[in-house]
C-alpha positions as CSV (number, residue, x, y, z in Angstrom):
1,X,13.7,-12.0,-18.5
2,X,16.6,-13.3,-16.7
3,X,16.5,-12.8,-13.0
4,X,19.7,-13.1,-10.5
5,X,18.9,-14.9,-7.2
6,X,20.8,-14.8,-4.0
7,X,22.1,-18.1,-2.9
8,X,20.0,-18.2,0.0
9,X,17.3,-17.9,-2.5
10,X,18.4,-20.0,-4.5
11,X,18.5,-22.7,-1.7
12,X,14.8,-22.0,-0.7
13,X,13.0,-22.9,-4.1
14,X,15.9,-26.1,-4.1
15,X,14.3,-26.9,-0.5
16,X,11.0,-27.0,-1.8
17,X,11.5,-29.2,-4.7
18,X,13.5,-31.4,-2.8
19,X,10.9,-31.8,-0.2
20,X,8.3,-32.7,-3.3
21,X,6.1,-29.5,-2.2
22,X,6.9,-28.2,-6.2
23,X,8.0,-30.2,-9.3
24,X,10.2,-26.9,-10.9
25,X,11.6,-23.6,-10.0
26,X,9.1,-21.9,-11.9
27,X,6.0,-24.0,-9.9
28,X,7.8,-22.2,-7.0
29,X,8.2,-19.1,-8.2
30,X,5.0,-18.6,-9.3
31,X,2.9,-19.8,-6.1
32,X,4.8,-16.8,-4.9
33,X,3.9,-14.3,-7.2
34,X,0.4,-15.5,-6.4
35,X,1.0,-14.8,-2.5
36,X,2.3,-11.6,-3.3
37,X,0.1,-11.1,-5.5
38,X,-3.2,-11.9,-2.9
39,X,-1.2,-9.8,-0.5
40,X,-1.7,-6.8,-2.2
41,X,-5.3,-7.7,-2.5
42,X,-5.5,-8.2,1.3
43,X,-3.6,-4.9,1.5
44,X,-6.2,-2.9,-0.7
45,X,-9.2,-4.8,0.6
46,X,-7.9,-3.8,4.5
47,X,-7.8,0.1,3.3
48,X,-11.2,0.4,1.5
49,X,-12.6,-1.0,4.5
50,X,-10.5,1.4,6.9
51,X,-11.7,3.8,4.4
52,X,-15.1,3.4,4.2
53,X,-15.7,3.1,8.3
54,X,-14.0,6.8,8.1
55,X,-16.6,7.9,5.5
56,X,-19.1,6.4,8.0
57,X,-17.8,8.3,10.7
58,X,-17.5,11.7,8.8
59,X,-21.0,11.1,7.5
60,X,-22.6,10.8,11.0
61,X,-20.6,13.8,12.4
62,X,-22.3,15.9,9.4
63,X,-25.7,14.5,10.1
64,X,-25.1,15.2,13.9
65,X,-24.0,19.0,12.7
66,X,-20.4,18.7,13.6
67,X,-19.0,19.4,10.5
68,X,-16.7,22.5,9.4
69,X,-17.3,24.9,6.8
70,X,-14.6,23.8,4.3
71,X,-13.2,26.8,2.5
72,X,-11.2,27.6,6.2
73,X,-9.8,24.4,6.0
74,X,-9.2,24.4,1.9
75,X,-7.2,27.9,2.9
76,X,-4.9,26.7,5.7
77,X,-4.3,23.6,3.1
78,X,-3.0,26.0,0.2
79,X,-1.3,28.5,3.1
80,X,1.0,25.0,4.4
81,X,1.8,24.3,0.2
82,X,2.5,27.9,-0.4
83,X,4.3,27.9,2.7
84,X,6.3,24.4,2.0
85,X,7.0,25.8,-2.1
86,X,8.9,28.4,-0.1
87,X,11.0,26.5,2.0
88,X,12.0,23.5,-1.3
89,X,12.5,27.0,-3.5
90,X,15.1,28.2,-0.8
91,X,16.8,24.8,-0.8
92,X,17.5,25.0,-4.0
């Protein structure tokens, strides 16, 4: 795979071998595949968290009776893609 850097790139992995923080382009390059690479894990890890508090919360309010029967809300779901099928057909 051959990959074009910008200079300013370019500069940035120089920097860092110069400064004895990596022996090689590639040592740099791949420490930051591995950051990106645990940022996305961070990312997913933040969401099924997020996600599973909401569960949590939708739980309770079913316990506590609050819920909603869902085939009114199932119908006004298909009614705003009906209605939104419309509108992109019209564009056309």
């Amino acid at each position: 795979m051959a990959i074009t850097l910008k200079p300013e790139h370019e500069q940035l992995i120089q920097t860092q071998i110069q400064n004895g923080r990596f022996p090689d382009a590639n040592a740099v390059l791949e420490a930051a595949l591995k950051l990106l690479i645990s940022e996305d894990a961070q990312s997913y890890f933040t969401w099924l968290t997020e996600t599973r508090k909401k569960v949590a919360v939708g739980i309770s309010e079913l316990d506590r009776g609050e819920g909603q029967d869902a085939q009114p809300v199932i119908d006004l779901i298909l009614a705003q893609f009906q209605e939104a099928r419309q509108v992109a057909k019209s564009c056309d």
